[in-house]
C-alpha positions in Angstrom: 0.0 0.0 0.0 1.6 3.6 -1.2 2.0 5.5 2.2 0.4 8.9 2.6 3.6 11.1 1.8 2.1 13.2 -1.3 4.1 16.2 -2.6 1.7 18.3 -0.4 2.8 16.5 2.5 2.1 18.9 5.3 1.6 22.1 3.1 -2.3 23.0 3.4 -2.1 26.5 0.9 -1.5 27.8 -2.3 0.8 30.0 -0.5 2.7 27.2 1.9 3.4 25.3 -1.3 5.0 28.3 -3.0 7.1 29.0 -0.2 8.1 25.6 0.2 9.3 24.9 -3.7 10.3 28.1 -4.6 12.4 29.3 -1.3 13.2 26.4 1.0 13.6 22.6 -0.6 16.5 24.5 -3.0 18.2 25.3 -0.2 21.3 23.1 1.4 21.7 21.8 4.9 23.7 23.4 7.8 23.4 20.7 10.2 25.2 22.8 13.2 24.4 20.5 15.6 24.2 16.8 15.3 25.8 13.4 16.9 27.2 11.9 13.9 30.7 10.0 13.7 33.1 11.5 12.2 35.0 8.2 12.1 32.2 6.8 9.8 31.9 10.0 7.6 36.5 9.7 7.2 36.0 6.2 6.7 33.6 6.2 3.7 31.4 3.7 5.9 29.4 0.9 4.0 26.7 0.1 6.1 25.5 -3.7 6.3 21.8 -3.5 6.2 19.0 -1.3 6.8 19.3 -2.1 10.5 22.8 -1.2 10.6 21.8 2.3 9.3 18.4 3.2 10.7 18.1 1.0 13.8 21.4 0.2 15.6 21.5 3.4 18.0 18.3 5.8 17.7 17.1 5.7 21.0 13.6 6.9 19.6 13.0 3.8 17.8 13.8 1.5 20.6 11.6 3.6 23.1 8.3 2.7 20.9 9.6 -0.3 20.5 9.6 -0.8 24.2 5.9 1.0 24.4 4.9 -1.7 22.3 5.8 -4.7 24.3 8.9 -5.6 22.1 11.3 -7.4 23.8 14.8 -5.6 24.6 16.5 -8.5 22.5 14.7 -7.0 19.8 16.0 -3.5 20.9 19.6 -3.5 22.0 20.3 -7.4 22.8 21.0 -10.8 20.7 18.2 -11.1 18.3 19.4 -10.9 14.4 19.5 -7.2 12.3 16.6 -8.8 10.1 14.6 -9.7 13.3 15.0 -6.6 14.7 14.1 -5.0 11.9 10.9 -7.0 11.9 10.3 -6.3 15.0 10.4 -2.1 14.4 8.4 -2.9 11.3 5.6 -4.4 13.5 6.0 -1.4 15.9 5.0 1.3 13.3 1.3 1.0 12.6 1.1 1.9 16.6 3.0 4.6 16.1 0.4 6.7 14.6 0.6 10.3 15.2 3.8 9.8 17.2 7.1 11.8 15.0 8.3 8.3 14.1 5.4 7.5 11.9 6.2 10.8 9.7 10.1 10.3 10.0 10.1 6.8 9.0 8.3 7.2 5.9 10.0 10.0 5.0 13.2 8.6 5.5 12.6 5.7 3.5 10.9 7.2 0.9 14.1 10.1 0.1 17.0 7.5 0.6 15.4 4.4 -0.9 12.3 5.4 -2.9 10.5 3.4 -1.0 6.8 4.4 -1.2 5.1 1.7 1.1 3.2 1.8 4.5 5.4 0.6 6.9 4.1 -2.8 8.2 4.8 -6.5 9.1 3.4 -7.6 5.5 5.9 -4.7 3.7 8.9 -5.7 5.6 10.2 -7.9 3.7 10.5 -6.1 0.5 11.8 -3.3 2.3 14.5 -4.5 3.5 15.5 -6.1 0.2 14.6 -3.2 -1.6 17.1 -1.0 1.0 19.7 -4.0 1.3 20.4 -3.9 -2.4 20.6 0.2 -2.7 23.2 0.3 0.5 25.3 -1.6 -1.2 25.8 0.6 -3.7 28.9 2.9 -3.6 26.6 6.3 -3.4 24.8 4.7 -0.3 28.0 5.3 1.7 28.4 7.4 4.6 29.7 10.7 2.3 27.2 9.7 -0.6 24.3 10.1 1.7 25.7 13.6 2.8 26.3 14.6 -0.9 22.9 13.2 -1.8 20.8 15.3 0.6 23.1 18.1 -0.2 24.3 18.8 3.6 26.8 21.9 3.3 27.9 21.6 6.8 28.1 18.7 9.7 29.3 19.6 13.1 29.6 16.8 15.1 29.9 16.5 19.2 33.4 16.1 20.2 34.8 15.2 23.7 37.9 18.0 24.5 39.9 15.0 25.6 39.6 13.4 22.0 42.6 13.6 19.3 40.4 14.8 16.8 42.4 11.7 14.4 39.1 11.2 12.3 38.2 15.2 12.2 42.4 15.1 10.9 41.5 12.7 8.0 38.7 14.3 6.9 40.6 17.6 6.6 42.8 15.8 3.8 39.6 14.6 1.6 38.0 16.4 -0.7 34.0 16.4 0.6 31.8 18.9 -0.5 30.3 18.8 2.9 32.6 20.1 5.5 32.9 18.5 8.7 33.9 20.5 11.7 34.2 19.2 16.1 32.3 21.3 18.6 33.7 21.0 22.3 31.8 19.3 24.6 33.3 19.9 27.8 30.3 18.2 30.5 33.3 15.4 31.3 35.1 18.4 32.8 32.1 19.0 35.5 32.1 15.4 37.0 33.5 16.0 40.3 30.5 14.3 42.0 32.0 11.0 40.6 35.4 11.3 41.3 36.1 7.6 39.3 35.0 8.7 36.1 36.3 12.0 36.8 39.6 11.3 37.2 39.7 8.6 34.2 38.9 11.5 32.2 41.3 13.9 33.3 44.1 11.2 32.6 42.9 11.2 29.1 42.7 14.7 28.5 46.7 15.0 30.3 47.1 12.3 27.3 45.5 13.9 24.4 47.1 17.4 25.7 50.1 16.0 26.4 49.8 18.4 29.8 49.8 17.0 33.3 46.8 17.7 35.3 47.8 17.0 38.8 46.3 20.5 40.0 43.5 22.5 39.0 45.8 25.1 37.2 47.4 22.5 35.2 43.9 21.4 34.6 42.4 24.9 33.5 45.6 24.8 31.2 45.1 21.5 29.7 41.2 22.7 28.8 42.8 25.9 26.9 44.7 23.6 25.1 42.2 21.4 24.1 39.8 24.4 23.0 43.0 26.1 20.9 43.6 22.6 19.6 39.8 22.1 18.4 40.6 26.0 16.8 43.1 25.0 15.0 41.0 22.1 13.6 38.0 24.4 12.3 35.8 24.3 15.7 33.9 27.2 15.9 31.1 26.2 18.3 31.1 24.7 21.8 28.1 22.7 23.4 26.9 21.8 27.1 24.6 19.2 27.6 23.5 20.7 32.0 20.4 20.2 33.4 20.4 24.2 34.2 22.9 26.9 34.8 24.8 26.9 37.9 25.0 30.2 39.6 27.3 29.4 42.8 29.4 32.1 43.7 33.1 30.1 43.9 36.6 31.6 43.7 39.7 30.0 42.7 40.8 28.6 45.7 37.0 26.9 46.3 37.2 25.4 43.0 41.0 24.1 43.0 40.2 22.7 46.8 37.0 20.9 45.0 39.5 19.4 42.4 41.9 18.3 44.5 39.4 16.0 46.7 38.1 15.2 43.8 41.1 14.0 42.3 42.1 11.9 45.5 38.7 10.1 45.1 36.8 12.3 47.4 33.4 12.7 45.5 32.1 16.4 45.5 28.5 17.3 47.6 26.0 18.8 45.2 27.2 22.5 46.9 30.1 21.6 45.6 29.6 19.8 42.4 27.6 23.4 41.6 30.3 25.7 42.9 32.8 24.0 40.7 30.4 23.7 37.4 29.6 27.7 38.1 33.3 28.6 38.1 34.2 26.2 35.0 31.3 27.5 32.9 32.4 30.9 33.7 35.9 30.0 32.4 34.8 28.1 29.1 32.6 31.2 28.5 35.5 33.4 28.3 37.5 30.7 26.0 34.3 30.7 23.8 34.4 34.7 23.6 37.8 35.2 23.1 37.7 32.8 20.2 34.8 34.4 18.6 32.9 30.9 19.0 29.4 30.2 19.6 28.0 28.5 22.7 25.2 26.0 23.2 23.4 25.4 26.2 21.3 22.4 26.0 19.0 22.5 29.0 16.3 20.8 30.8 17.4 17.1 30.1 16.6 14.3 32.9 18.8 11.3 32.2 19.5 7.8 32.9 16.2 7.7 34.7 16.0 3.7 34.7 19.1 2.8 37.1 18.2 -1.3 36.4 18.5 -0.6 32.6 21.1 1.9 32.7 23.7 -0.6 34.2 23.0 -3.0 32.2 23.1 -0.5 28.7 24.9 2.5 28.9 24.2 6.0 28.5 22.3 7.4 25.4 19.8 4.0 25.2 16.2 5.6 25.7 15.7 6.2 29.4 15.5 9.9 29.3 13.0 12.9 29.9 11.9 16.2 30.2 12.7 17.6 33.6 11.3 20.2 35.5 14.4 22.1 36.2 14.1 25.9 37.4 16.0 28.1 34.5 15.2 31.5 34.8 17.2 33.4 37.4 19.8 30.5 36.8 20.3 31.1 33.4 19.7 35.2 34.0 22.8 35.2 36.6 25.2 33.2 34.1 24.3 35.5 31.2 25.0 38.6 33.4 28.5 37.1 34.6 29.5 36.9 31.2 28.5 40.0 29.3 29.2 42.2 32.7 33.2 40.3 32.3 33.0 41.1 28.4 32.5 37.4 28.0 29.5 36.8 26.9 30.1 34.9 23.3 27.4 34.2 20.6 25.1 31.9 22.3 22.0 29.5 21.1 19.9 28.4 23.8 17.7 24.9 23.6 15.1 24.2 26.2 13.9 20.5 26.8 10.7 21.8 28.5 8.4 23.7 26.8 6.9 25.9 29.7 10.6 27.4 29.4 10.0 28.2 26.1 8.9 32.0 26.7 11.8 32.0 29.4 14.4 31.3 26.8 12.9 33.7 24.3 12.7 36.7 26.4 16.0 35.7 28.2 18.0 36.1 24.7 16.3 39.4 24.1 18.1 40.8 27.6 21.4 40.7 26.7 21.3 41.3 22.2 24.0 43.8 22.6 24.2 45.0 18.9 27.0 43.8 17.7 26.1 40.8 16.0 22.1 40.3 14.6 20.6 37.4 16.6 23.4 37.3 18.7 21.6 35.3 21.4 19.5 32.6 19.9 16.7 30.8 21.0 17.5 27.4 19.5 14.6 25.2 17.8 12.7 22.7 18.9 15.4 20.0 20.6 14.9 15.8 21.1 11.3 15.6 22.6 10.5 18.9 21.2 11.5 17.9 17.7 8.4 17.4 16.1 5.3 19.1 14.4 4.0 20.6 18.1 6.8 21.2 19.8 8.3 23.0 16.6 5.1 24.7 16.2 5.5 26.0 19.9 8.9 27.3 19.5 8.4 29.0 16.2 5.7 31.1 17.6 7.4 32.2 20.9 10.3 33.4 18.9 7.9 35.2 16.6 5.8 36.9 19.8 9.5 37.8 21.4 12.2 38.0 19.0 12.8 38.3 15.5 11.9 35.7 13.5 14.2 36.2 10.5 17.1 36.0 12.4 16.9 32.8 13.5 19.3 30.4 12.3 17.0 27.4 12.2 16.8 23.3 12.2 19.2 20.9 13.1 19.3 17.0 13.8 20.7 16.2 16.9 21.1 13.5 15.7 23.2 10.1 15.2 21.9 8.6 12.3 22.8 9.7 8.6 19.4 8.7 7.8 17.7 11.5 9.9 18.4 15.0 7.2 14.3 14.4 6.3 14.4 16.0 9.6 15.1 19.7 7.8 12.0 19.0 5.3 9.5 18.4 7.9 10.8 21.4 9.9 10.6 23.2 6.1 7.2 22.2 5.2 5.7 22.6 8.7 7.5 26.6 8.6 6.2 27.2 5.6 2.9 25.7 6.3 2.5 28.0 9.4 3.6 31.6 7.2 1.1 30.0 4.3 -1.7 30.1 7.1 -0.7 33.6 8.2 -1.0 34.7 4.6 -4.2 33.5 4.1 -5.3 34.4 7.1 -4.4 38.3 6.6 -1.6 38.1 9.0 1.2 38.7 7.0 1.3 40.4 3.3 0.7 38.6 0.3 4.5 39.4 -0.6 5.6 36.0 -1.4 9.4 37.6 -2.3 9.6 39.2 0.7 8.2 36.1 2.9 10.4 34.0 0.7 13.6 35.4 1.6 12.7 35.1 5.0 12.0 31.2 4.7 15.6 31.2 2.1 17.5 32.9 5.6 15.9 30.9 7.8 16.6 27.0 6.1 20.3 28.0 5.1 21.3 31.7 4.9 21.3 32.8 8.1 23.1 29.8 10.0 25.8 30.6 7.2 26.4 34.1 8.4 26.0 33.2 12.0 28.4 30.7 13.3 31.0 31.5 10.6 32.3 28.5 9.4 33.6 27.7 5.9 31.9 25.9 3.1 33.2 24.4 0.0 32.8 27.2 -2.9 29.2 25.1 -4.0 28.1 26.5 -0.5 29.4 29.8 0.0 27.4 33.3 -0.1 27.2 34.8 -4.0 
């Protein structure tokens, strides 16, 4: 049965459709944000199977799966990739007006041309059909880039990491360019003090700098961050559950590290102090760089302590949490700018009540110097979809300015996953074709247009600075 996915697909106007065809599918992909390997994307990877590429790893998947009574075998354990697959194919007609349903047929349909309802009795076709295409030399990791025409990847890098794959890649020849962001949230784990200080050995090796105190630590870090300079970062990210705002001078914070680094485990006091004072000091690497910071926020992890022993991190036992963010987020803003600190920023919320927080938040410290330089980041993980998009789009409409906003990304680890930017396309495009016909905006399709052109590429270009290969960069 032919799946539901007409051209049309979310676009409910004359005017939504013009936008959509004329000003935003033309445009490339700026994927600033995303989880991707870049030891996959250097290698050329050659993926097995349709598992192998659209199963192994995406949490979302395996959380419906779970929903649905599917065995964690089926999931994450033994069973085979084809049975697995099976088993995901049986999970999707319950997925009805869950993201997955849209995302799965969408990603099927642009990779594999696969135009087919998702089901136990289409499975098997499918995953011939997809077999027999990802074995073909364009179905490789930097085919699938090239073929959905993705200008930019910055992947999530660890400071403590040699950057060796983000090296090779600098040597090929890739019309998508592929660049690290610093993730620093290893750096804040005093409250553990045993994977704490396995991490600090392994950024004294990648630095090549001993860390025994907390200056030689704060030095190692600088190195790291100039080192991930000279390799093209130009964007840092923290993954906190909020801001810490704990006043904690030098001494507080080296005394922290020291315990911490004799096996002493940090109090939450403590653990805050020492995140506050850190954050302060990767701020004012990130400014004086010229870098842009992201603060992912709001995220409750590892809920299920049973499963997260047995699985890792990063396997579907995650939620929203109901963190405070407001005078948090307010104090750690001030800090920065009041220092001459305060770098280009994007801010992502996990909660939606905290969308109109984040919104007005950015608008208290745009200084002038840079258009949108405090961005209130799109719709993120749980928020990724038609509503949560939907809610985020309007806030920065009611608050900010809309046409400086620098738009979708994927957050995500599969290479399957850039169908992502067309439903956040068509659903944009969708809402300003409503407001049009509704009276709410002009019937100036040129000057909505350019909005919608700035908004899916154009702006992110300008933004975060990074360069492109010449079939990318500004006219």
């Amino acid at each position: 049965m032919k799946t539901f996915l007409t051209e049309d697909f979310l676009l409910e106007s004359d005017a939504a459709r013009e936008l959509y065809f004329t000003y935003a599918a033309p445009q490339p992909i700026y994927d600033y944000h995303c989880h991707l390997s870049p030891k996959l994307i250097a290698e050329n990877h050659s993926f097995r199977n349709l598992y192998d590429i659209w199963l192994a790893g995406d949490h979302y998947k395996w959380r419906a799966m779970r929903a649905n009574g599917v065995p964690e075998r089926f999931c994450t354990g033994d069973a085979t990739d084809e049975e697995k697959f099976h088993a995901y194919a049986r999970t999707v007609p319950y997925t009805l007006r869950n993201p997955l349903y849209h995302w799965s047929h969408l990603e099927l349909l642009r990779y594999f041309g696969i135009d087919e309802t998702i089901n136990e009795e289409s499975a098997g076709g499918i995953w011939k059909q997809a077999n027999a295409l990802l074995a073909q030399p364009e179905f490789r990791a930097q085919g699938l880039l090239e073929k959905n025409r993705v200008a930019v990847v910055v992947t999530t890098d660890d400071p403590a990491d040699t950057l060796e794959h983000h090296q090779n890649l600098r040597g090929q020849k890739l019309a998508t360019r592929v660049y690290p962001a610093f993730r620093p949230d290893a750096a804040l784990n005093v409250a553990q003090p045993g994977a704490f200080n396995a991490w600090c050995e392994k950024l004294a090796a990648s630095t090549q700098t001993d860390v025994g105190s907390f200056a030689d630590f704060l030095a190692a870090l600088k190195r790291s961050h100039d080192f991930f300079h000279e390799m093209g970062c130009r964007l840092s990210d923290h993954g906190i559950e909020s801001c810490f705002a704990s006043e904690c001078s030098e001494q507080q914070a080296a005394d922290i590290f020291a315990r911490a680094r004799h096996g002493q485990a940090a109090t939450p006091e403590e653990a805050r102090q020492f995140g506050t004072h850190l954050m302060l000091y990767f701020g004012h690497l990130d400014a004086a760089r010229g870098w842009t910071k992201q603060l992912h926020l709001g995220a409750l992890r590892n809920n299920n302590s049973r499963q997260r022993q047995a699985l890792g991190p990063d396997t579907g036992f995650d939620s929203i949490g109901d963190f405070p963010q407001a005078s948090a987020l307010a104090w750690y803003l001030n800090q920065l700018d009041a220092n001459g600190d305060l770098p280009k920023m994007v801010l992502y919320n996990l909660n939606p009540r905290d969308n109109y927080v984040l919104a007005t938040m950015a608008g208290n410290f745009q200084d002038g110097s840079v258009p949108g330089k405090i961005q209130f980041g799109s719709g993120w993980w749980f928020l990724d979809q038609l509503e949560g998009m939907t809610w985020q789009l309007n806030a920065l409409s009611n608050l900010g300015l809309l046409r400086r906003f620098v738009g979708m990304l994927t957050d995500s680890r599969s290479f399957l996953s850039y169908p992502r930017h067309e439903y956040f396309r068509r659903l944009f495009c969708n809402l300003l074709g409503s407001d049009i016909e509704r009276g709410l905006l002009p019937r100036d399709l040129k000057l909505i247009g350019a909005m919608v052109r700035e908004i899916c590429f154009e702006n992110a270009r300008g933004y975060f600075g990074l360069e492109l290969d010449p079939e990318y960069s500004a006219k």
